[in-house]
N, C-alpha and C positions, 0 to 999 in steps of 0.2 A: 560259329555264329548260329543262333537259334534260328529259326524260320516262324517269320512274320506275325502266320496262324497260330504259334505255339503260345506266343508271346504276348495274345492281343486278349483278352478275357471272350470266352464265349458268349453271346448274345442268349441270354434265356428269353421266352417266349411263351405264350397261350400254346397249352396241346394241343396238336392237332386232334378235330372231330374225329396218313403209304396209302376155276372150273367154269370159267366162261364158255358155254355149249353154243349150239345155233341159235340164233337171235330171232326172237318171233316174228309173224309178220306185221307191216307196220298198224295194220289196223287195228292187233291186236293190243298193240302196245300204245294206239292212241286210245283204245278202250282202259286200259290201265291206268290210263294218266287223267281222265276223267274221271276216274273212281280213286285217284290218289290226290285231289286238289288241295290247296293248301288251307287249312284254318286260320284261326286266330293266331297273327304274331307267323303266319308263314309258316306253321308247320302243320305237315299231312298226318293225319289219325296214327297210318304206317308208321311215319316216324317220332313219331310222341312214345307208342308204342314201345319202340325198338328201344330207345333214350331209358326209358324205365325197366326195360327187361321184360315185357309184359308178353312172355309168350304165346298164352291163348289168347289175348286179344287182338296178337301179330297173325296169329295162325290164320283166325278169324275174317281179318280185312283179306290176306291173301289169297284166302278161298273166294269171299268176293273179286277178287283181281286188284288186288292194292300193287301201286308197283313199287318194289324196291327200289329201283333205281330214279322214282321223283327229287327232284331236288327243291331244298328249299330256298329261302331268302338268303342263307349264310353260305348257299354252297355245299353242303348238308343231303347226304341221303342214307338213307334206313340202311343199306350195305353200308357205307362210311363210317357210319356213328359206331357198328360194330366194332368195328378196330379200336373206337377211343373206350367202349363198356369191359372190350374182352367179352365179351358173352358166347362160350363155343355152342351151347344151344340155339339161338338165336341164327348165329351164324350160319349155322344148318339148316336152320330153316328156311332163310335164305336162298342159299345154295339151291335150293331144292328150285327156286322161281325162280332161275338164270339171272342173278344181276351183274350187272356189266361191273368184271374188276379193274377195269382202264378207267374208269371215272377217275376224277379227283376233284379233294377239297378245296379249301380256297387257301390252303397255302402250297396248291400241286402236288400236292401229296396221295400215296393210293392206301387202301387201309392197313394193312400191314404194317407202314410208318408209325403212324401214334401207336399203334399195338406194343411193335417196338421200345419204343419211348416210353410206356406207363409199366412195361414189366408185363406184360400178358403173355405169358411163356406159354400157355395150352391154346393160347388164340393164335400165336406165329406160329407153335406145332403146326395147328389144324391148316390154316390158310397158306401155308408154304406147302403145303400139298395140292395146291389147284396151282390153275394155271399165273396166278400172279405173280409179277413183275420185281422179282426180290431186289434187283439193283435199280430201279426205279430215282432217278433222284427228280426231289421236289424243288421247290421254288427257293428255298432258302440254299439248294445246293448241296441237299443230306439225303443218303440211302436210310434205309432200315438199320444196317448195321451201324453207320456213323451217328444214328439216332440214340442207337441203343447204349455204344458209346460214352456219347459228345452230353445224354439230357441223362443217362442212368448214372445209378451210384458205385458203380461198381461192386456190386452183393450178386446173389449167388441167382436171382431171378436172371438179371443180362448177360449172364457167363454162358448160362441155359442157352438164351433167347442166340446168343452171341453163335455156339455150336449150332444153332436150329439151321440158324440162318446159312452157316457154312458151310452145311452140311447139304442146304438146297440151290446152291450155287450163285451164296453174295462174293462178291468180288472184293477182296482184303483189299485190293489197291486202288479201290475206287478211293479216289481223294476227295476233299471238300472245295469253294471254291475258292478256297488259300492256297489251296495244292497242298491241303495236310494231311494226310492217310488214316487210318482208321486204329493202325499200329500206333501212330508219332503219338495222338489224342490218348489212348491209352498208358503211355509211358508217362507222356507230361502230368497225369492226371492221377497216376500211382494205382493203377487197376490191375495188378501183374498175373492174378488168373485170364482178365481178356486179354492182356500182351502174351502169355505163353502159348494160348489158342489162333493168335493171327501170327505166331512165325511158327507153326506146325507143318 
């Protein structure tokens, strides 16, 4: 007999917006948060910025003290939206302002997830090299990997993404919250390069 989650059509959905150092002190980061407030429609300069890719004028705010880690009205922060652009420039820049990689979106997700999920192969490289949380699961009950998975097409971007991940310590057995694995999704689903990389 099949199992349940095999059987049941995957839920598609809106993408998600998945080196964290010592954390400033608080004053400094309530300094930030007043120089990151939010404009029109809830978003901060920072992350309008980010959203567009607009590097020097990201550079720019954070030299002022813009904070990464503002959130907006959607649950939205200039680190987060990284993960949904892939921008590894950006990304970097980032980095460089300690943003907190335990945040999450509003689908509990860290950024690494949507990265995942959109085929950002050089942005999972890059960020599975800090300290974020590769097996992470979000609110719908999906790692990175079963993102990459469960929402990719199976081409040669998430076979990539697929090794990146395994290679940084995602867990092939983390299941979904069917109790479907990350293996079973790729056999039902006829992806036989990710099925040959998760029984390696």
């Amino acid at each position: 007999m099949q199992r349940r989650g095999l059987r049941r059509q995957c839920p598609r959905r809106r993408p998600e917006p998945h080196h964290r150092g010592a954390r400033s002190h608080p004053a400094d980061r309530q300094g930030r948060a007043d120089r990151s407030r939010s404009g029109r429609g809830g978003a901060a300069p920072l992350l309008v910025a980010v959203t567009r890719d607009r590097l020097d004028v990201a550079r720019l705010l954070l030299h002022h003290g813009a904070d990464p880690d503002a959130l907006d009205d959607r649950h939205d922060t200039p680190w987060l939206v990284t993960g949904v652009t892939g921008s590894v420039p950006m990304a970097e820049l980032l980095l460089g302002h300690d943003p907190d990689l335990t945040l999450r979106n509003r689908y509990g997700g860290v950024s690494i997830i949507p990265a995942s999920e959109r085929g950002h192969v050089a942005y999972v490289r890059r960020v599975a090299r800090t300290s974020i949380d590769v097996n992470h699961v979000n609110d719908l009950g999906w790692t990175a990997l079963l993102e990459a998975v469960i929402l990719g097409d199976g081409s040669r971007p998430y076979v990539e993404i697929v090794d990146i991940l395994l290679d940084h310590g995602a867990d092939r057995d983390l299941a979904d919250a069917d109790g479907v694995t990350p293996l079973e999704h790729a056999r039902a689903r006829g992806y036989d390069a990710i099925a040959r990389r998760l029984t390696r």
